[in-house]
Phi, psi and omega in degrees: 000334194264354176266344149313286195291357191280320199277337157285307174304322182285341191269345193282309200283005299148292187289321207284310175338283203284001172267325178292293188315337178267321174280342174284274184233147165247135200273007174297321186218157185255123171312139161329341166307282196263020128131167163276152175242173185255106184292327175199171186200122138317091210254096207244114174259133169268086205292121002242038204256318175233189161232166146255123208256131155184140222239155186235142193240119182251136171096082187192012193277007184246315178316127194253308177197169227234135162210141167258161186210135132221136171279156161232132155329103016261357203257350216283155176284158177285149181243170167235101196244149147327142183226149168260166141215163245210105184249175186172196189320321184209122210291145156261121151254149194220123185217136181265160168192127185303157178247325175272000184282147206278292197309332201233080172251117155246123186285146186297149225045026184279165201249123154201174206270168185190114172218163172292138189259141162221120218251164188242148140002281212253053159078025159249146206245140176220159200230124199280180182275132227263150181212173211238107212210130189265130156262121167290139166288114205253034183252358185241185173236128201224139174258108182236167187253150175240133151224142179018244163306356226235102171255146199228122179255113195259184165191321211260313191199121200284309213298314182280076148224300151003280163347303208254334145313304196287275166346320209271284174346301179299303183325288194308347203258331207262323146238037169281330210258323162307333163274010170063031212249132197263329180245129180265124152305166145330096179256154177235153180235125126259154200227113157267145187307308203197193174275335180291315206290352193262009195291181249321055168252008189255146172300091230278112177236346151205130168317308165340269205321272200317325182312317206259356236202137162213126161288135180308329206165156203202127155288081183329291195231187185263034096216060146226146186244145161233165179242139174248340174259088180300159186181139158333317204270300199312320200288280186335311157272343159246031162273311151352290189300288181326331171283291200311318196283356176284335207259316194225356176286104206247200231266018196208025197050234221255195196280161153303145202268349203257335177276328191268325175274328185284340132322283150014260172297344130337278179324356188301290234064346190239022190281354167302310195285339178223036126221022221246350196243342180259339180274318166255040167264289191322357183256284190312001170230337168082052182223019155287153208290123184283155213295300156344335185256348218243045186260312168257171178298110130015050178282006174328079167350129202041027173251342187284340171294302167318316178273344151280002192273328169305338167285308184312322195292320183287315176300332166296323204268322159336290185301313201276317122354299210247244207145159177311295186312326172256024157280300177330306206282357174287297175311301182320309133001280191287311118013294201265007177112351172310162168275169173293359181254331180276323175315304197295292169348286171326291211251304184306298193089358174248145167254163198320345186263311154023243157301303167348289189276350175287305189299294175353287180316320185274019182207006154098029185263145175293180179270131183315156134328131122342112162239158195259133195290145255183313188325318171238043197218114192253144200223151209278158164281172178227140183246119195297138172234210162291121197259064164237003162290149228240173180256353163291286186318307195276019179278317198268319195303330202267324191267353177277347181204096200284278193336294202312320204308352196268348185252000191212166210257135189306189207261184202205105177221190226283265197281349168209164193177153186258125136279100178293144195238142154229122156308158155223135216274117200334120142326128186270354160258343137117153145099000162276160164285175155282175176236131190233332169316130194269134177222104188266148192229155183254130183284131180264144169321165163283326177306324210269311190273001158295323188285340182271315165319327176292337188295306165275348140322315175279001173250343163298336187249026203216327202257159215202093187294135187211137185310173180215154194219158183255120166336106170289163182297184179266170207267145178326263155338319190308341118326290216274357170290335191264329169293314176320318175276329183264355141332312170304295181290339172255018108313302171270350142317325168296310143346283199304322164308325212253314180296343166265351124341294186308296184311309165310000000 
């Protein structure tokens, strides 16, 4: 009895506990305070244009509406998508979000972050705790290997992945010290088997460009590569790009194209044997490319060996001249915001013409002609008119508006017109004539060429210099190993016919 009453007196004082603790806060239903929580979540993709995201939420029967949210990692701006939601017992939200839209593109493996905004009946909002989710190419079963900084996702062939472990590890160890970079991030690799298994994961930015160009592999993000060709050089030169934009991609955009592809192509090591042969017809022709023109990449048919091979060289003569420390102090330079005439000046004491002509000079070339920079300076297309105006009319036309005439060609109508002469000026890619052909053009607003400018700003800031590779060839056997196999098989089908002949 006293083992009764003891254990009814622990249970009296027990309950009297949790009734004092249920008048403090109460543990029946969880309050708006503290918020819904996400019971579960669901990523169902729909390869390759979206994803559909959706989550069971408790404590949410007061949500009036829904929003997911995420950036992708590292650099992404936060988006925002719309949700429905969908209530009962245990509240649903479903929210799509494009993966392929050219504004809203996410590449395959990239990692980002993502949580729910959730608004109340009476306009107060709470926000679930940010989680973390990788996307995936969802047509493979994909694997990876870790080394130090460096993870490599495979799906195909363990030994090229290895590979390209082993290549990458080296690229990093072998050009972090020219950049001055002593800690790295986390980098991702991905390797896809060829190019058929890769078709729409790289992002289509001009038709032109892909039609003429197939890539080895490309830097998505500032950390991830993806390959689409395995290789030794492909790994290398664009785990490079990952380093250059760590090293020198500063508050006002990106490196110079002949520093950033020309580091890159270095990093091959074999880059001499395939583009070393385009380069020096171009020395042996005067027709390489000037430093000024080389701020973006080059796709011009027959010109793209040249200009890597040629980034490399100006970046080789650099290393070799200078020494490693004022290559740091240069990325650093770029790093904190310079322009490329001041960055080279600062460390160097040469600007960009410069430098032009210290290489030249150093591959046994005279110094360029003076040209007039051009770099920042847009100039209208010119539109053809009617050729009957007198040399009087364009004599009053040319002294009533001096200024303008120097930047845009006068106006061309019925009763009046200028014949205007351009001079023309050393091709900035080399191995064009001048231009001397008299041409009349209708002169534009100030509005209209503001308009334009802005227009190639943005496409100047949309593009993203990246290597470019030439397809191999088919392996030497693959025919007649491929005739030898089907020979074979309509061998044992005759075979396979006569033994069921026999039997019958």
């Amino acid at each position: 009895m006293k083992r009764v009453g003891l254990l009814l007196a622990t249970a009296g004082i027990i309950a009297a506990a949790w009734t004092f603790m249920a008048s403090v806060s109460p543990l029946s239903a969880q309050s708006a305070e503290e918020g819904p929580t996400v019971q579960g979540t669901r990523f169902e993709n729909a390869w390759p244009d979206s994803v559909t995201v959706t989550s069971l939420v408790g404590g949410a029967e007061d949500v009036e509406s829904a929003t997911f949210l995420y950036a992708v990692l590292p650099e992404g701006a936060l988006t925002r998508e719309p949700a429905e939601v969908a209530s009962g017992d245990v509240t649903r939200v479903t929210a799509v979000f494009p993966t392929r839209d050219p504004m809203l593109w996410i590449p395959a493996g990239a990692d980002f972050e993502w949580h729910w905004e959730f608004v109340f009946a009476d306009g107060e909002k709470f926000e679930t705790v940010p989680q973390i989710w990788r996307y995936e190419d969802p047509r493979f079963e994909w694997q990876s290997l870790k080394e130090g900084p460096l993870e490599v996702a495979w799906y195909d062939d363990r030994g090229v992945a290895q590979t390209m472990l082993d290549e990458g590890i080296d690229a990093l160890e072998e050009i972090s010290p020219f950049l001055g970079l002593e800690e790295l991030i986390p980098i991702k690799v991905y390797v896809w088997a060829n190019t058929e298994d890769a078709r729409q994961v790289e992002r289509i930015q001009s038709e032109r460009f892909e039609e003429s160009v197939i890539t080895g592999g490309t830097r998505v993000l500032a950390d991830l590569v993806h390959i689409y060709t395995p290789s030794r050089w492909v790994i290398r030169h664009e785990l490079t790009h990952v380093l250059t934009k760590l090293a020198g991609e500063g508050p006002y955009g990106d490196l110079p194209a002949w520093l950033d592809e020309g580091m890159a192509t270095l990093a091959e090591g074999d880059w001499l044997e395939r583009r070393g042969g385009a380069l020096q017809y171009a020395i042996n022709n005067d027709i390489v490319l000037s430093l000024r023109s080389m701020e973006s990449p080059s796709n011009r048919p027959g010109f793209v060996d040249i200009f890597y091979g040629q980034s490399a060289a100006v970046v080789l003569y650099l290393l070799t001249e200078y020494g490693n420390e004022r290559m740091n102090d240069l990325f650093r330079a770029f790093k904190e915001g310079s322009s490329v005439d001041d960055a080279l000046l600062e460390v160097y004491g040469l600007d960009r013409d410069g430098l032009d002509n210290a290489w030249r000079d150093s591959v046994g070339l005279g110094p360029r002609e003076q040209e007039e920079d051009r770099s920042t300076t847009i100039e209208d297309e010119v539109i053809s008119g009617p050729e009957v105006a007198g040399e009087d009319q364009s004599e009053q036309a040319g002294e009533a508006e001096p200024e303008r005439a120097e930047e845009s060609e006068p106006e061309a109508t019925g009763e009046e017109q200028q014949e205007s002469q351009q001079e023309g000026a050393q091709a900035i890619e080399a191995g064009e004539d001048e231009q001397a052909e008299s041409e009349t053009a209708t002169s534009r607003s100030e509005d209209e060429i503001a308009d334009r400018v802005a227009e190639i700003e943005r496409r100047q800031d949309e593009r993203r210099p990246r290597p470019v590779f030439e397809v191999a060839g088919p392996f030497p056997w693959e025919w007649p190993l491929i005739g030898i196999a089907g020979g074979l098989v309509i061998l044992s089908g005759l075979l396979l016919v006569r033994v069921l002949t026999a039997r019958n």
